[in-house]
N, C-alpha and C positions, 0 to 999 in steps of 0.2 A: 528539606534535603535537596531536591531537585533543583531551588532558587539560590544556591550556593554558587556555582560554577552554570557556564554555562557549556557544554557537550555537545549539543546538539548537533552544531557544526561539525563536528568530527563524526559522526552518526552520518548525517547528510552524504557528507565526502563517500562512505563507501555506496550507496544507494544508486548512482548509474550505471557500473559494474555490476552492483546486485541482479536490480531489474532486468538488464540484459540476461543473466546469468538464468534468472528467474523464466524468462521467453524462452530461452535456447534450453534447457533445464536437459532437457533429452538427449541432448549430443556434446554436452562441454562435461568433461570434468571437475569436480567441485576443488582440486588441488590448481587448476590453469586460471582459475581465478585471484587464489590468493597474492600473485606479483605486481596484478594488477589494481586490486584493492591497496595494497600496500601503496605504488605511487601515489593513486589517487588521494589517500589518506593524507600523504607526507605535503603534497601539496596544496592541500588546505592548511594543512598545518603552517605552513613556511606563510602562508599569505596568512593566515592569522596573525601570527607570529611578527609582521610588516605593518601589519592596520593596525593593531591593537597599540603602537606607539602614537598614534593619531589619532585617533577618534577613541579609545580604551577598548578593553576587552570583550564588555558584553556588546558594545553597540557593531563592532566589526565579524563577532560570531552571528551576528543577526543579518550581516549584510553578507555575508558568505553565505549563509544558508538561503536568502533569496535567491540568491545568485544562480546557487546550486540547482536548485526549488526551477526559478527559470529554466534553467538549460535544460533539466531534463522535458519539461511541460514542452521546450522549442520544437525538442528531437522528436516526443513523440507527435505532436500536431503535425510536422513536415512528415514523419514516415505513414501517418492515417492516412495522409492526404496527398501524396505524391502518384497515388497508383487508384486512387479511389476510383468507384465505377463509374457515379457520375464525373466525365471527363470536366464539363463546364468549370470546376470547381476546383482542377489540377493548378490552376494558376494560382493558387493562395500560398502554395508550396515554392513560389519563386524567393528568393534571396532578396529581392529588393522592393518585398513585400514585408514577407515574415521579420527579417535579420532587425529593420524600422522601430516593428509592432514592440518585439519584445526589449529593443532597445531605451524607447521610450518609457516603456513599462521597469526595467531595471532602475534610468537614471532617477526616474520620480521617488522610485523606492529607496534607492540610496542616499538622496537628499531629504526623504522625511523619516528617514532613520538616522540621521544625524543631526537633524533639527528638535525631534523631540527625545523628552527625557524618559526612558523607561523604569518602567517598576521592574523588581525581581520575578514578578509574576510570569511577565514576556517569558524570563529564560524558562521558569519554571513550568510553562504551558508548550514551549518547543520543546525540550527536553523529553518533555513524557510524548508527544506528538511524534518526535525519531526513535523514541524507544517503541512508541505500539509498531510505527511503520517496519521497522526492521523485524518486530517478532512477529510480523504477520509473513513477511519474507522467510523466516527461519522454518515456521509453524506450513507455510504451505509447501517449502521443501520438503520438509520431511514427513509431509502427507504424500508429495510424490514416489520418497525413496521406500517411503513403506509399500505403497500400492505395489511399487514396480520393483521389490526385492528378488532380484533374478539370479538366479545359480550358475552360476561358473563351471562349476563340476558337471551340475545336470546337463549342462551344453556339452561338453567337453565327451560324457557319453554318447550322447543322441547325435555329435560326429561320426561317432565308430571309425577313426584312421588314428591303427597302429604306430607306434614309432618304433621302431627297430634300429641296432646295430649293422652296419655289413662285416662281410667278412676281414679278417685282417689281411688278408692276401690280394684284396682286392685296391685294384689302385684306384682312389679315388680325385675325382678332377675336378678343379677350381672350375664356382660355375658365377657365372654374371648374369643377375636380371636387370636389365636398362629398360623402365618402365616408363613411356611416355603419356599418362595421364589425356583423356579426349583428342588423341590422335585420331583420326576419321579414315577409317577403310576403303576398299575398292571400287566399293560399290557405290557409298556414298559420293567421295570423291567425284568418281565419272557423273552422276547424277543431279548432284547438286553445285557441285565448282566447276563441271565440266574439264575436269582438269585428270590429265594423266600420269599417273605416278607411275609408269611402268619402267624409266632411269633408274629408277630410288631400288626395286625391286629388282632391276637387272644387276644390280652395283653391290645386292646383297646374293643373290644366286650368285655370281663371280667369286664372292667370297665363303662360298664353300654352303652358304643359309638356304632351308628347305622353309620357302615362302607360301604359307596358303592367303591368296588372294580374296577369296572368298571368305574370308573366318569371321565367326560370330562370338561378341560376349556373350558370357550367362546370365549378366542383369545389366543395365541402363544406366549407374550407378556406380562411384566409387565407393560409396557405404557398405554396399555388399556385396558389387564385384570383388571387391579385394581381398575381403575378409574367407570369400569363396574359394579364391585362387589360390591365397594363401594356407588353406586348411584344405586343400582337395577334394572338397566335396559342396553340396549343394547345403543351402541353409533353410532348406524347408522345413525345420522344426522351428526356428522363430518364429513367424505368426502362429505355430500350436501353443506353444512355451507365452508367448505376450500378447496375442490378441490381432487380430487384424487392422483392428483402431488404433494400435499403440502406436506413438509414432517416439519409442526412446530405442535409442542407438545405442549404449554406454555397452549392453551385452553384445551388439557386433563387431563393436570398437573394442572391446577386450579380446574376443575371437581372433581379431587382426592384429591386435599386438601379440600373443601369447599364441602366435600360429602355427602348426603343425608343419609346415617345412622347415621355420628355424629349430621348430625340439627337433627333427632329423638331423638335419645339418648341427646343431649342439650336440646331441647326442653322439658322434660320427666324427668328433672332436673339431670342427671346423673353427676357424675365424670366421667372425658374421662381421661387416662392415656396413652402414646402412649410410643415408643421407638424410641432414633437416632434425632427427632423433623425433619424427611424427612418422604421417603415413604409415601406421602399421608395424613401424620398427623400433620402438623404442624399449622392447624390456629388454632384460638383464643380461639375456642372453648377446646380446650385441656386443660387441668388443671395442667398435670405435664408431663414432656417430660424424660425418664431417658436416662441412657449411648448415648450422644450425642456425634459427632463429636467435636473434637478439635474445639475452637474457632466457632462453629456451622456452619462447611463449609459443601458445596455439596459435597459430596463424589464422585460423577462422577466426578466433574469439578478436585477434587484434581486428581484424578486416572488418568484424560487426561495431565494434566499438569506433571504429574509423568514421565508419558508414553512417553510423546513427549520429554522432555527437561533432563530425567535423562538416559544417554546413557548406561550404564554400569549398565545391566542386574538383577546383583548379589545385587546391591543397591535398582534397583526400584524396585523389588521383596521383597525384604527383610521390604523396608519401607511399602509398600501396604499388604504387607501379615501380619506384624507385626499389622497393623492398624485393617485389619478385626478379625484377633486372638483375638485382645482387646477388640474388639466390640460385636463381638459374644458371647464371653467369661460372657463380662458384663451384657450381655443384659439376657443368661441363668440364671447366680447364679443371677442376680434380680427377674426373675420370679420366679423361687423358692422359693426366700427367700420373697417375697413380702406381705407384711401383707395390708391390707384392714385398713384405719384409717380414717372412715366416717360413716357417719349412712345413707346418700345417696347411693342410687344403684352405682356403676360402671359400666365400659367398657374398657375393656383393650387391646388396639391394638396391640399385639406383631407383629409387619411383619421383618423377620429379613429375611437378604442373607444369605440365607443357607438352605441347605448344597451349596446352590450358589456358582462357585466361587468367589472366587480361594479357594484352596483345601487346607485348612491348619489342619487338624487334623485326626489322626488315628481313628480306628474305638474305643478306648477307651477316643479319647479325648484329646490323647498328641499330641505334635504341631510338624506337619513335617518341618523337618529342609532342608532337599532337596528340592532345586523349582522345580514344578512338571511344563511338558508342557503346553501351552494353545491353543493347536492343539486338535480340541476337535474329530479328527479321531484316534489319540493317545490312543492305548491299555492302556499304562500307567493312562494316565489321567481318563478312564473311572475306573481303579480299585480304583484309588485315590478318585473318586469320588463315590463309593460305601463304599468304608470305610466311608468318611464323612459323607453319609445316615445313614450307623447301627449306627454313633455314635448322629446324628441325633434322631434316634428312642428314643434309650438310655434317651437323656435329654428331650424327650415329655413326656415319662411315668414319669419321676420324677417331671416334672413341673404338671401333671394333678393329680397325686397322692400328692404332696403338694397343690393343690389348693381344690380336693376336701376333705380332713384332716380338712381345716381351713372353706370350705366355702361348703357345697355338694351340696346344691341347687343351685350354678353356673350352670348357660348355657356353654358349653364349645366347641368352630369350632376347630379344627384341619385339617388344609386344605392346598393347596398351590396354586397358582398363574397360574401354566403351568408348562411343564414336565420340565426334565433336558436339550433337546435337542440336544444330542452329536449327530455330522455326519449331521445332518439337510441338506437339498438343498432347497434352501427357497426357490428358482424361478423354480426349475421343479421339486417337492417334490411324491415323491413315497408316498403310504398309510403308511407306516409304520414311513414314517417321518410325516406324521401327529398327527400318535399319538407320536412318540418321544415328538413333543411338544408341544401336548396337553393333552395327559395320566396324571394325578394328584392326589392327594395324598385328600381325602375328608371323611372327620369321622366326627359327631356331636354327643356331650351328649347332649339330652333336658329331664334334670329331668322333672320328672310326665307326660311324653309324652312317653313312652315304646312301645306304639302300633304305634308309625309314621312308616307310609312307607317310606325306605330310596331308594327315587330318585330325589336329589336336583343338580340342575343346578346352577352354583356359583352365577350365575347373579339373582336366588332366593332366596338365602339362606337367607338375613334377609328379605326380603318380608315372608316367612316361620315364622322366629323366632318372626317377628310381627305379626302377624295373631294368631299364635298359643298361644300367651303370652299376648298380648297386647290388643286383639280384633281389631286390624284392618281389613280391607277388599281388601288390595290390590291385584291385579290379578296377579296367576301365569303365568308367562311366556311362552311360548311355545322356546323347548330349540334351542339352536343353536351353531353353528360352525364357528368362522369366520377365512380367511387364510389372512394373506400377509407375506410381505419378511419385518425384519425391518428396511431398507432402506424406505420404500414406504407403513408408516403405514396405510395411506389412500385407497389404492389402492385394494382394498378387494372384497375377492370370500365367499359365502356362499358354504363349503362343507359338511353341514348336511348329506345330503343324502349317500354324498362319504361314509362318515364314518358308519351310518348305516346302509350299505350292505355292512359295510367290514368284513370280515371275523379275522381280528383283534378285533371284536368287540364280536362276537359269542361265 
């Protein structure tokens, strides 16, 4: 049965997406997989489909599967060995080392696969060889999804935030969050760039924003800063709910999609607008998703598969950085240019990567053509990455300056997620790496609210903008600090206290 055809090759084809999928299991989607399995598939298929006029069918399914066979053995010998502890031994992982090894190794193989004559046996022994591999893949999946069968619902209580209706009489006001991903705070800033932002924040006071200079994230992290900020509250029931050791996301990542300001804003009949159709926006409730990725893929998952499988440096840079230029690019001149085309209130979620990296624009905007390190102890990369902040700045005042033209009674956040964290030691962190990554970038306009005192905790801010706008009565928070390393998001220190008696803080 098995010596009939040979499959194998097609078996093959999905297995470096697999494996990947298999490593990241905790934070990808098992649906952000399938577009990618799908080319991969097609393009074995097509080069099959090319060889098999030339050398026949079974002898070019056998040299696919090598093929395949090598690359992935490449990706992972270069990503063991790239970072290994013993340093002496980093160089194996050069390009014009490995790229040689395995190419030598391929040509021999494709040449004594077309020299010799094979039995049916061959297909017969790959075949059942990509069928065990794949169902050991399938079999240790779904050892993961059973372990880690997490309730939705159960989270959804152990939030405890209401969603309520307002009143009808109450006029409700288009609100904007323009969310700048690893923006770097006040304090970092002065500390570590030596650099003064107080232009950037004079240029937002003028324009009506109550700037807290000093403002602190609630975690270190876009995994569960956001999922925080977005659902109002703190996420201290996850490590009760998964363990301290766990290190799966899929329950946070649903938190962030499915989060308690857009049922408000839904409920309240708003237009929701978001950008990318990731970052935490993408269900139902969304009305229109703009500058999305290609064919609507996860952009981690492409950036891992980039990273792993494209050797040659100057390529995977170029395509990854090319990708963010686009996206950022798009995502600015649409907020700009964005007209309002409803008699419904709005909400418009800008969360973009950025000045995130990777560091692709000067401080005016034009796109560095140099790849910059991702050594984030790299003098370089931290100037690279202060140019990308001015130019940062640059396109907020233009985005809030066109929004408030067309619209002035907009609500408007200008905030970001966690600091830059360049140099960070996640597992023995000194105070000033606390703030590296948690120092953050926090200005809000609340037309006809001028008198608010500005001291807003991220994981408050729309419990604030409801209260204050909506009449609700949710309770402020008492603020907090949370630490872990993001290996081990679960594993978590409350450093409140650390921070306010730090002298960073004064």
């Amino acid at each position: 049965m098995f010596s009939r055809f040979g499959f194998h090759h097609l078996i093959f084809a999905l297995l470096p997406v697999l494996f990947l999928f298999l490593d990241n299991i905790h934070e990808i989607p098992f649906d952000d997989i399938l577009f990618p399995l799908l080319i991969s598939f097609l393009i074995v298929v097509i080069l099959w489909l090319f060889l098999k006029k030339f050398i026949g069918e079974r002898k070019s399914a056998v040299i696919l599967s090598l093929i395949i066979l090598l690359v992935m053995i490449f990706a992972f010998v270069r990503s063991e060995l790239i970072y290994h502890e013993i340093v002496e031994i980093r160089f194996l992982t050069k390009n014009i080392i490995l790229i040689p090894i395995f190419s030598i190794i391929a040509i021999f193989g494709v040449f004594y696969i077309k020299r010799k004559n094979f039995s049916s046996n061959i297909t017969s022994i790959l075949n059942v060889v990509s069928i065990t591999v794949i169902s050991m893949i399938i079999l240790n999946s779904g050892i993961f999804y059973m372990e880690n069968d997490l309730s939705f619902q159960e989270s959804q209580k152990l939030l405890d935030v209401s969603i309520f209706e307002a009143n009808d009489s109450i006029q409700k006001p288009d609100v904007y969050l323009l969310l700048l991903d690893a923006y770097s705070g006040d304090i970092t800033l002065k500390n570590d760039f030596e650099f003064d932002n107080s232009e950037f924040y004079e240029q937002l006071t003028e324009r009506g924003f109550l700037v807290q200079k000093d403002s602190l994230s609630n975690y270190p992290n876009t995994a569960l800063s956001m999922p925080s900020i977005m659902n109002m509250n703190y996420l201290d029931f996850l490590p009760k709910l998964q363990g301290e050791e766990s290190k799966d996301l899929r329950l946070a990542q649903q938190l962030w999609k499915e989060n308690k300001v857009m049922q408000v804003f839904h409920a309240n009949e708003y237009q929701i607008y978001s950008f990318h159709g990731r970052s935490g926006s993408s269900s139902d409730m969304v009305s229109e998703s703009f500058c999305k990725y290609e064919f609507d893929l996860n952009p981690e998952l492409m950036e891992a598969l980039v990273n792993h499988y494209i050797p040659i440096s100057l390529v995977r840079i170029t395509f990854l950085e090319t990708q963010h230029y686009d996206t950022i690019t798009c995502a600015l001149d649409t907020m700009i240019n964005f007209e309002k085309k409803t008699d419904d209130p709005i909400y418009v979620h800008m969360h973009i990567r950025f000045p995130h990296q990777p560091l692709v624009f000067d401080s005016d905007g034009n796109k560095i053509d140099e790849p910059i390190s991702t050594n984030r102890f790299d003098s370089k990369l931290k100037d690279a990455y202060l140019q990308q902040l001015i130019f940062a700045n640059k396109k907020t005042i233009e985005i809030i300056d066109s929004i408030k033209q067309k619209n002035s009674d907009a609500i408007i956040i200008v905030m970001s997620d966690h600091g830059g964290r360049f140099g960070v030691n996640w597992y023995d962190p000194s105070e000033i790496d606390y703030f590296r990554a948690l120092s953050n970038l926090n200005a809000v306009y609340f037309p006809g609210k001028d008198h608010f005192s500005m001291d807003i905790s991220p994981v408050n801010l729309f419990r604030i903008i409801f209260n204050l706008y909506f009449e609700s009565d949710y309770e402020i928070l008492e603020e907090k600090q949370i630490w872990y390393a993001p290996a081990k998001p679960f594993n978590q220190t409350d450093i409140t206290e650390i921070i306010m008696l730090s002298n960073f803080k004064k």
